[in-house]
C-alpha positions in Angstrom: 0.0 0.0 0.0 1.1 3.1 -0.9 2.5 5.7 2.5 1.2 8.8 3.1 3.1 11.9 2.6 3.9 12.8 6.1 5.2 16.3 7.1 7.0 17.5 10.3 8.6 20.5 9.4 6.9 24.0 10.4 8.3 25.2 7.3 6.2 23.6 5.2 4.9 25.7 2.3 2.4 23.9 0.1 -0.5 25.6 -1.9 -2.3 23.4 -3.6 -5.2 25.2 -6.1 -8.4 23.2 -4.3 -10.8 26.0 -4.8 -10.8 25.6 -8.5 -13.5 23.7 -10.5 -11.6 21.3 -12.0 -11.7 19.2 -15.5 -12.9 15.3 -15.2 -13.6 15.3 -19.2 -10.6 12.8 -19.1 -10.7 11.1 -15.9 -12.1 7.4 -16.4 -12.7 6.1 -12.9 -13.6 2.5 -12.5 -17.5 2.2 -11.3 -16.6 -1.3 -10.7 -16.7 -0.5 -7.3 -19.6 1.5 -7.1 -22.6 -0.7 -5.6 -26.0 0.0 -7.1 -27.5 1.4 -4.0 -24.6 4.5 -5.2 -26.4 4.6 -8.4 -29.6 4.9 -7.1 -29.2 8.5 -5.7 -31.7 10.9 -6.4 -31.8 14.9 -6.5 -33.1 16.1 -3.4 -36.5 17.8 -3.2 -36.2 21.3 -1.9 -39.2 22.4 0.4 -38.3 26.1 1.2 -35.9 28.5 1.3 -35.2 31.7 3.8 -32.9 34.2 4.1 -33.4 35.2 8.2 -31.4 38.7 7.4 -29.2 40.8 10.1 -32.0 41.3 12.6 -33.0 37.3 12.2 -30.3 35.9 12.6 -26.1 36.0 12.2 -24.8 39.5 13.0 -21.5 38.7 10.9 -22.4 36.7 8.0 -25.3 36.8 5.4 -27.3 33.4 5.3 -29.4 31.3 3.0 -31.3 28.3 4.5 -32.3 25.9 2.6 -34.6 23.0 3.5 -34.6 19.3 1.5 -37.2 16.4 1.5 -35.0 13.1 1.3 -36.1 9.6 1.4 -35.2 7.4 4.3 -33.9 5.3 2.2 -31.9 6.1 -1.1 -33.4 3.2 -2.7 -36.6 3.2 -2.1 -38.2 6.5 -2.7 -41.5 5.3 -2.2 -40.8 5.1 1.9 -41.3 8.1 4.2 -38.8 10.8 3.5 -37.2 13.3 6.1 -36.5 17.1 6.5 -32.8 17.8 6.3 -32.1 21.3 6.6 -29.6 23.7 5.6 -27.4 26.8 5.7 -25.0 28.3 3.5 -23.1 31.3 4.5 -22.4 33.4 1.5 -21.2 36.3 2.4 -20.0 38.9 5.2 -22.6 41.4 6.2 -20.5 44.5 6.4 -19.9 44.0 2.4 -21.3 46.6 0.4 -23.5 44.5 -1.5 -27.0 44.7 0.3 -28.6 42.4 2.2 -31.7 40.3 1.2 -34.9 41.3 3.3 -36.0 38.7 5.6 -38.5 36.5 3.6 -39.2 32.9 3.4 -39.9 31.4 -0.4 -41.5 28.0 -1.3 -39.9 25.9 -3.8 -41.5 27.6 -6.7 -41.3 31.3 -5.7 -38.9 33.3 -7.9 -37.2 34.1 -4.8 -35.9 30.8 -4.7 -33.4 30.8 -7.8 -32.6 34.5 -6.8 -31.2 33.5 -3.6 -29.6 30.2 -4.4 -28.2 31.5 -7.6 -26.7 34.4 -5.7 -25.3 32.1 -3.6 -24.1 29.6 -5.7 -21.0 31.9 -8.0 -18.9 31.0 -5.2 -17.7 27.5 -4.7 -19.2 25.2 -1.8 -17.0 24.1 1.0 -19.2 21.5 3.2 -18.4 21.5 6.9 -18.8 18.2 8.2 -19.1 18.2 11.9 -18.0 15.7 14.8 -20.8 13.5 16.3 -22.3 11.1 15.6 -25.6 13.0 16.5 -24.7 16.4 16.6 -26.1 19.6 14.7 -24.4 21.4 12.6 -24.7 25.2 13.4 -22.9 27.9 11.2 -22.3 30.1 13.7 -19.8 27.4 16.1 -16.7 28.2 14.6 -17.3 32.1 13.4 -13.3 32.0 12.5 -13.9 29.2 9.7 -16.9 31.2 8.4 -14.0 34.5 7.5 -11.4 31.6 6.4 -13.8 30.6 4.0 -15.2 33.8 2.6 -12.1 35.5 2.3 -10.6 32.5 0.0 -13.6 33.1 -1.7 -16.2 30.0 -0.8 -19.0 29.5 0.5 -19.6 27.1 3.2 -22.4 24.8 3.5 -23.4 23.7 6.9 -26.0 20.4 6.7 -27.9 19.0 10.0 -27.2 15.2 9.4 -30.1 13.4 9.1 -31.9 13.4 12.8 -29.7 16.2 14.4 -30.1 19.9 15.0 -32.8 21.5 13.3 -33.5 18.5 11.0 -37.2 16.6 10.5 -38.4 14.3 12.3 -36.9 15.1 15.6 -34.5 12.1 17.4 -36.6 11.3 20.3 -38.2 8.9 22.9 -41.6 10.2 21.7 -40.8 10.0 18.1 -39.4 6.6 17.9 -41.4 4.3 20.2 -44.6 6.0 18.9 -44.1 5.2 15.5 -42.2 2.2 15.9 -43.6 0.1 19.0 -41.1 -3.2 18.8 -37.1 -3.2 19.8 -36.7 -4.4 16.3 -39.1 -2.5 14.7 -37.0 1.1 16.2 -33.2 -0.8 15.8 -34.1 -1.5 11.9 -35.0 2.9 11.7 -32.0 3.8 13.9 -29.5 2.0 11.6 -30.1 4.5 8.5 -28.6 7.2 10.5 -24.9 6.2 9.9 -22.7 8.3 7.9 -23.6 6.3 4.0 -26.7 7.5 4.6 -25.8 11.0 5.8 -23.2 10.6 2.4 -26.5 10.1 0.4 -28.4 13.1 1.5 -25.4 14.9 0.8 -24.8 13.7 -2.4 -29.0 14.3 -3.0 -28.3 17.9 -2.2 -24.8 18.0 -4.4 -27.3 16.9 -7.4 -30.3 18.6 -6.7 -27.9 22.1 -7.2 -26.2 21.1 -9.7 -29.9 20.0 -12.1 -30.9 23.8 -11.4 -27.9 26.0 -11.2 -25.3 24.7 -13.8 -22.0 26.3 -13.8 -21.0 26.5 -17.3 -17.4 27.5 -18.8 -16.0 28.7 -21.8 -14.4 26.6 -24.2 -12.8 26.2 -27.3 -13.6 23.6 -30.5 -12.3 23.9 -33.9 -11.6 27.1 -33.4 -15.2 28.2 -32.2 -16.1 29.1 -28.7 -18.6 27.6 -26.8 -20.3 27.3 -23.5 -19.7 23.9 -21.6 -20.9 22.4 -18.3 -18.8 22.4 -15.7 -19.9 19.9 -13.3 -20.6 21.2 -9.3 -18.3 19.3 -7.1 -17.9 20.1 -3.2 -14.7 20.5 -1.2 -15.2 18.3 2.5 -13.7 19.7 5.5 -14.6 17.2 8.0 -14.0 17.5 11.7 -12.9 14.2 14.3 -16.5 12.1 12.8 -16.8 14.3 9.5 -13.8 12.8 8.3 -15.6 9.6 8.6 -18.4 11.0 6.1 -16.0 12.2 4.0 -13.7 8.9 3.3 -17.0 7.0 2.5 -18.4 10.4 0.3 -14.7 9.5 -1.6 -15.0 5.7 -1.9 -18.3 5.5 -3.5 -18.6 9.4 -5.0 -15.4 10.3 -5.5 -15.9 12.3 -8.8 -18.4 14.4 -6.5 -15.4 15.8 -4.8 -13.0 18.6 -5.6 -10.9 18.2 -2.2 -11.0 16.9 1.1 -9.5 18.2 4.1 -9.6 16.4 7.9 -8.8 18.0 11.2 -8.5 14.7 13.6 -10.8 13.0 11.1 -9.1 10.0 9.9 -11.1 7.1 10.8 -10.2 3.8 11.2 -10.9 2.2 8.0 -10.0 -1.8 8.5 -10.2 -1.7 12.2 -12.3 -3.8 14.1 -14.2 -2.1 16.8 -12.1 -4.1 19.6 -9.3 -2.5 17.9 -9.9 0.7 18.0 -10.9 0.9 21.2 -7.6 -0.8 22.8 -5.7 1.8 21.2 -7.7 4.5 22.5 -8.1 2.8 26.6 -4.8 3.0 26.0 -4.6 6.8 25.5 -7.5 7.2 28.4 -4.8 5.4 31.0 -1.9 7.5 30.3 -4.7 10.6 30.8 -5.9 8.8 34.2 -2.0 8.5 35.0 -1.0 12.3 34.7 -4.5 13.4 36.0 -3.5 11.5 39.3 0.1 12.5 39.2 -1.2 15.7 39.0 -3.5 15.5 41.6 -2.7 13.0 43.9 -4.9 13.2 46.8 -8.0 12.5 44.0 -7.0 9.0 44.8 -8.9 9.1 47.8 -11.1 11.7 47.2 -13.1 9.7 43.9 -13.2 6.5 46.2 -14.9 8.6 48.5 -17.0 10.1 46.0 -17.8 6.6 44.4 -18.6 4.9 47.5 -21.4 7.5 48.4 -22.5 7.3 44.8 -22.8 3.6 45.3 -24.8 3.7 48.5 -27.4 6.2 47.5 -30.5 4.3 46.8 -31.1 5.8 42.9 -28.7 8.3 42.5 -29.2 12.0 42.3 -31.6 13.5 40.0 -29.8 16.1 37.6 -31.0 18.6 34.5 -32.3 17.0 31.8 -33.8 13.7 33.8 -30.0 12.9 33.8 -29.0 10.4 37.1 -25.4 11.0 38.6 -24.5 7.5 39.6 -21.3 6.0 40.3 -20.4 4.8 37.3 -22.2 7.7 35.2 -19.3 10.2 37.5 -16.5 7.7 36.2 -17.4 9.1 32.8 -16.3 11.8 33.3 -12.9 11.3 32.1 -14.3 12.2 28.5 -13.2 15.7 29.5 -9.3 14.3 29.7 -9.1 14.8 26.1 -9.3 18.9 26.2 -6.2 21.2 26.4 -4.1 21.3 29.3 -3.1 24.6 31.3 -1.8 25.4 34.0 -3.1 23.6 37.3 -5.6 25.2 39.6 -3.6 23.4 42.8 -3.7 20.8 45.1 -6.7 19.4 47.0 -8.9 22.6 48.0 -6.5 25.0 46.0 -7.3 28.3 48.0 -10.9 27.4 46.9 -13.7 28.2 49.3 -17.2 26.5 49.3 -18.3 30.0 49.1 -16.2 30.6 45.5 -17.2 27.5 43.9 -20.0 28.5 42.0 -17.3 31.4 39.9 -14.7 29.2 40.3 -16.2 26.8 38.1 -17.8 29.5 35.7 -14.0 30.2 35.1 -12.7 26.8 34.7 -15.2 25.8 32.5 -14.2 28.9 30.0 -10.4 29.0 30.1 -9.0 25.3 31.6 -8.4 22.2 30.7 -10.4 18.6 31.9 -7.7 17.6 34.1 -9.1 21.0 36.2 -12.5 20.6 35.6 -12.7 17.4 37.6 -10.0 17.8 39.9 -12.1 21.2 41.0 -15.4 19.5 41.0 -13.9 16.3 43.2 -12.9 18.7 45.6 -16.3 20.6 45.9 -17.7 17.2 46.1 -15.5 15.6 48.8 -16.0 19.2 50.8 -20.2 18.5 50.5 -19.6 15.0 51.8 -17.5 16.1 54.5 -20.3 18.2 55.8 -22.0 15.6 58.3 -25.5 17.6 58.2 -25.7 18.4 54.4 -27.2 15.1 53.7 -24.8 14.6 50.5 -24.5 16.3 47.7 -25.9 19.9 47.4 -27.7 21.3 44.5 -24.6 23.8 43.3 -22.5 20.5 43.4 -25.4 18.7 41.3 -25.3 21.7 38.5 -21.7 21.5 38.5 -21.8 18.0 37.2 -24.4 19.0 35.2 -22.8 21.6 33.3 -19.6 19.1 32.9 -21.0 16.0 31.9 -20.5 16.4 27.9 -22.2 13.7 26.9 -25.7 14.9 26.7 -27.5 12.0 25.2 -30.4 14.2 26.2 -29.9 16.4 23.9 -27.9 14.3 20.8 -29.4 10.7 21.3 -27.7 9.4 18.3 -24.5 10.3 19.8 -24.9 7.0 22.0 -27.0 5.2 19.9 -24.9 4.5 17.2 -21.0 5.7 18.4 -20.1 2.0 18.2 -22.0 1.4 15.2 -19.9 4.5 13.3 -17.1 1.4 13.5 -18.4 -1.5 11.8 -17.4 -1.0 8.3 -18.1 -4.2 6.6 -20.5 -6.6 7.1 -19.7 -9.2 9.8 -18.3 -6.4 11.9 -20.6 -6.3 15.0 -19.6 -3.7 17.9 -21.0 -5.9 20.8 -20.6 -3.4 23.2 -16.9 -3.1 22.5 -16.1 -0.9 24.8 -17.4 -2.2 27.4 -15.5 -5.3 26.8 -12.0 -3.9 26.0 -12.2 -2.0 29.3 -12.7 -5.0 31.3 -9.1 -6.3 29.5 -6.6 -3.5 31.0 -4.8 -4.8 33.3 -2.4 -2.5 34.8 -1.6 -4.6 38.0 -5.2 -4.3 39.0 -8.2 -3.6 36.6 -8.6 -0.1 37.0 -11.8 0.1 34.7 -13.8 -2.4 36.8 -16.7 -0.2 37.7 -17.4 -1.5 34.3 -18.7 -4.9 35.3 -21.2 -4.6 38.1 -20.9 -8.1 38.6 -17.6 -8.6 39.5 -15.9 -7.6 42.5 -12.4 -7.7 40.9 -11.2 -5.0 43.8 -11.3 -4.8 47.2 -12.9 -1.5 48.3 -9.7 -1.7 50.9 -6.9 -0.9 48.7 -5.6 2.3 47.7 -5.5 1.7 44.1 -7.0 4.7 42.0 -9.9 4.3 39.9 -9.6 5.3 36.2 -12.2 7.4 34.7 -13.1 6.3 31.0 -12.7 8.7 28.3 -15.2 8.9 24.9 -17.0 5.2 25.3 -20.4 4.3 25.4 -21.6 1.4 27.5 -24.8 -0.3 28.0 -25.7 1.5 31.0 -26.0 4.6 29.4 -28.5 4.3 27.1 -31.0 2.5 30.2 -34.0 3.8 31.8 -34.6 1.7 34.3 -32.3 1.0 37.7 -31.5 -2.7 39.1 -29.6 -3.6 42.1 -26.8 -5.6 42.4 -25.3 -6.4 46.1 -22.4 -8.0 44.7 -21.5 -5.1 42.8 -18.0 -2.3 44.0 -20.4 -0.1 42.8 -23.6 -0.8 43.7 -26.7 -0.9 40.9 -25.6 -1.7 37.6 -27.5 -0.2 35.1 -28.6 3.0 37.1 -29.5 5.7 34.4 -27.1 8.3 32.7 -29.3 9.8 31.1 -33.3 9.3 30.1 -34.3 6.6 27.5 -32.8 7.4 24.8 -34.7 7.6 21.8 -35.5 3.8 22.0 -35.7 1.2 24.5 -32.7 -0.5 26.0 -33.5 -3.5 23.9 -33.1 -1.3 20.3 -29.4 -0.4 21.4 -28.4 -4.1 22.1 -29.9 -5.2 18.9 -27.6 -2.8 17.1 -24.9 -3.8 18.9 -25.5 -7.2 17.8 -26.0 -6.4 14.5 -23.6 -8.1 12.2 -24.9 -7.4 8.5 -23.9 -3.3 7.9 -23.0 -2.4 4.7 -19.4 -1.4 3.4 -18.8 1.9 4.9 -15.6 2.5 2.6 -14.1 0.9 -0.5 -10.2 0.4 0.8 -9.4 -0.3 -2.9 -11.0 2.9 -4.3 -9.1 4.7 -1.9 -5.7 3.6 -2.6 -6.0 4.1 -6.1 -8.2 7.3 -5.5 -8.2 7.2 -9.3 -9.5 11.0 -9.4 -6.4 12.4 -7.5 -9.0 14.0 -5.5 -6.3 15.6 -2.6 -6.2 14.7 0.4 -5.0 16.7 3.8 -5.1 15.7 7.2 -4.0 17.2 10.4 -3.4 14.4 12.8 -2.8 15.0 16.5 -0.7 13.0 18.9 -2.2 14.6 21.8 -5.9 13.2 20.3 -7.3 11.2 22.9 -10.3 10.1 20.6 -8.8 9.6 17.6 -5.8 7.6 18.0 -2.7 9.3 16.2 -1.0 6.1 14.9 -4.0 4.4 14.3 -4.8 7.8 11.7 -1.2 7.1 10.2 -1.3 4.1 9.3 -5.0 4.7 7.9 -3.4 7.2 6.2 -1.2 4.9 4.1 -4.2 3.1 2.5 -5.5 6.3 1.2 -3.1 7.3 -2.4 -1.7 10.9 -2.2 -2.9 11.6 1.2 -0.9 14.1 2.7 -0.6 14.1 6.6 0.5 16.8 9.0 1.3 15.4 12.2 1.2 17.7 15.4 2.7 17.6 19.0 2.7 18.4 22.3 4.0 21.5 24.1 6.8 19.7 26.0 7.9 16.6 23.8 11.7 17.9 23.4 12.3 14.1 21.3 9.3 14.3 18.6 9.6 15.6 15.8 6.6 17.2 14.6 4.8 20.3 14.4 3.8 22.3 17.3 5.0 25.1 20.0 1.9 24.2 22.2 -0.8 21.7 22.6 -3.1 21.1 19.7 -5.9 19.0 20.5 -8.5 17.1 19.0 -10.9 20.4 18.8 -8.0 22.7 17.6 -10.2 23.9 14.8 -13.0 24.9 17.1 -10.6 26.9 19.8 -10.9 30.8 18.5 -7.1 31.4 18.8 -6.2 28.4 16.8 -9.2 28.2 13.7 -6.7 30.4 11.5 -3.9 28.5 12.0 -5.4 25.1 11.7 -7.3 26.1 8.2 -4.2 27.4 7.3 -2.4 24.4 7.8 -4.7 22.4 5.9 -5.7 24.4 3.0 -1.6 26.0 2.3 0.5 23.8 4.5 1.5 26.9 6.4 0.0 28.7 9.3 2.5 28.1 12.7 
């Protein structure tokens, strides 16, 4: 297999053209390996359009949205379809060029092909968030929005398929009212993956191209004459968009002009087991500094855990959320975020009476080693208060506010993370996670909390317990409690969060499922026979997408080009970086330039 090109040097100076249109008269890719179900694809069917205006909406950037009816399923048009909706940021609002009154147009009104066409001289660069399960607003990441219109695009911001602002809405309601049976909601769930969320996109991709050709002049025998230049989108996917965008490029790839990743190389040939040993193991060298760090947390999360354990169904938070024992050990999720400078040893000149704007501040400027070393402490302090009763509510919001999960608010975020990983049918995720936890086995099984059942430590010994990092396990997605007395940590399937958006028995079916469709076509890929270029910024401080793992993904993909950053410290590697760029670089307002500018010129430190 061919090696990606891999760059450590900061000098790096690379422009490559990728906002042009591009000529595929000669290309002759092999549809060999495009499936019918690729062929099947449809223009969408566009239901409205608005333009929301200054007062409306963004302050900074003029906006179209654009609303599309999509079948369920790409082929079979004759099943329900679903509402996917849309914005494209066109333009900056201080331009001179005046701004479109607010108005809202139906498919047919002539406002329609005024604002699309307006819109559409420019071309489209698609944003591709993380997720699964999360919308996909234009305004996150203001930074990219400049990047983009100052390079001269236009950026396209879909809500996949059941996220954001998208029809039908993903919830308990929806689901098990239309779909009564386990099976019945499991078979629905599973067209949320990123092929189908590739398909939509690809329905949208052809529904502007059949109503706003670009055309181009050309010459013939010596005449000119007007030719069709096909529309073609450039992919910037973040951590889970570059997911989307490796399967857009296996089945579609003559639908794409360029693709750039930011800690979104996924793991293309990698059972799920796989890729979750390599990332446990990034989550223990976190739990190792975070303890280092803090070293009386030892003691302090027994404590914590042990209370958690004995209170008879938890504590009630926002959301219907339930703060159990093993729902705080998720909290190590947060390990993956940038690292400052520590807030100090147990109690860290905090008082009870500061917490509240202590936590405000953490929460904006520091990392997740501080966010749950300060909230252990203001935990352990509400537990050493014999006549509080426990917890108090302030502690309860803290949690709250710091548990980034929210599967009450992005259900398909726990629903199908595993299922994002079984590429190829018989690939089944069987709770993965779960099970690959269980296996470390650092002198004692730190991640034991996981198995309700087995009482593989002694609550005696002063070995710490390790917080997991961005896993999903069964007992998340419950709504009911059950007890278990032989459990460390008492009831094992005490809720995180409120049913999800199906019954417990929906989520095991999927993780049982074994017959998914290809999700990528490794052979495509590493012929890529329409040099479609590839970038990739790959991060060795990632703690959810493992850096090596990306590399040697990277070396199945032909021509992709890979830009491998550091760690603020890490005297002996030789890559890029003065500080620490994590995962999220692109969405941290002091890095966005720097990071697009990486990717789209192979400059920007």
């Amino acid at each position: 297999m061919p090696s990606p090109t891999l760059h450590s040097d900061q000098s790096l100076h690379i422009h490559l053209d990728f906002g042009r249109t591009g000529d595929t008269s000669s290309s002759t890719c092999n549809q060999t390996t495009m499936s019918h179900q690729w062929n099947r694809i449809k223009p969408a069917v566009l239901n409205s359009v608005s333009c929301p205006g200054r007062n409306g909406g963004d302050k900074k950037f003029k906006v179209i949205t654009l609303r599309f009816d999509v079948p369920l399923d790409h082929n079979d048009h004759l099943r329900e379809t679903l509402t996917l909706h849309a914005d494209i940021v066109y333009d900056h609002q201080h331009q001179n060029n005046p701004s479109i009154k607010t108005h809202d147009s139906g498919p047919s009104s002539p406002w329609t092909k005024y604002l699309v066409a307006k819109a559409y001289r420019k071309p489209f660069l698609v944003y591709l968030c993380g997720g699964p399960g999360d919308g996909n607003n234009h305004q996150r990441i203001p930074g990219l929005n400049k990047f983009a219109l100052d390079g001269g695009y236009q950026i396209l911001y879909l809500d996949y398929r059941g996220t954001g602002r998208s029809l039908p809405p993903m919830d308990a309601s929806t689901i098990t009212s239309r779909f009564p049976g386990p099976q019945q909601q499991a078979d629905y769930l599973a067209y949320f993956r990123q092929d189908n969320i590739v398909r939509d996109l690809e329905a949208v991709r052809l529904w502007v191209s059949q109503n706003f050709p670009l055309t181009t002049l050309g010459t013939t025998r010596g005449s000119t004459e007007k030719r069709m230049t096909p529309l073609k989108w450039t992919l910037l996917g973040q951590s889970f968009g570059g997911w989307i965008a490796l399967t857009y490029l296996s089945f579609l790839p003559g639908s794409i002009e360029a693709i750039f990743l930011n800690a979104g190389i996924p793991p293309l040939t990698k059972l799920p087991q796989e890729v979750y040993r390599a990332l446990f193991k990034r989550v223990c060298e976190r739990n190792g500094e975070f303890y280092r760090r803090y070293p009386d947390d030892v003691a302090l999360v027994r404590k914590i855990c042990a209370h958690l354990n004995d209170k008879e169904g938890g504590y009630e938070i926002s959301g219907g959320r339930v703060l159990t024992a093993q729902m705080f050990m998720t909290l190590g999720r947060l390990f993956g975020s940038p690292l400052t400078t520590t807030v100090g040893g147990h109690r860290g000149g905090v008082s009870v009476s500061s917490y509240t704007e202590e936590i405000d501040e953490i929460s904006k400027s520091s990392g997740g080693f501080e966010k749950v070393h300060t909230l252990v402490q203001k935990m352990a302090d509400d537990l050493l208060d014999e006549e509080g009763g426990g917890l108090g509510e302030e502690t309860l919001e803290m949690f709250a506010d710091l548990e980034s999960f929210r599967l009450h608010k992005r259900p398909l975020y726990g629903i199908l993370h595993e299922a994002i990983y079984c590429h190829s049918p018989g690939v089944a995720s069987n709770w993965a996670a779960r099970s690959v936890g269980l296996e470390v086995p650092p002198r004692y099984h730190p991640f034991f909390w996981l198995d309700p059942t087995t009482d593989s430590e002694s609550p005696d010994n002063d070995n710490p317990y390790y917080f997991s990092g961005e896993m999903i396990y069964p007992f998340m997605l419950s709504s009911s409690s059950s007890s278990s007395s032989s459990s460390p940590m008492g009831r094992s399937l005490a809720p995180a969060a409120p049913a999800a958006p199906a019954a417990p028995a929906a989520p095991a079916i999927l993780a049982s499922k074994n017959d998914w469709p290809h999700l990528y076509d490794i052979s495509a890929l590493s012929k890529n026979e329409w040099n479609v270029p590839v970038r990739a910024l790959v991060y060795k401080g990632d703690m959810y997408v493992d850096w090596e793992v990306s590399v040697e993904m990277g070396a199945l993909i032909k021509g992709c080009e890979i830009l491998l950053m550091g760690i603020s410290g890490d005297e002996d590697d030789d890559v890029s970086g003065e500080w620490w760029w994590s995962h999220g670089a692109i969405k941290e307002a002091d890095k966005t330039g720097r990071v697009l500018k990486l990717l789209f010129d192979g400059t920007g430190l």
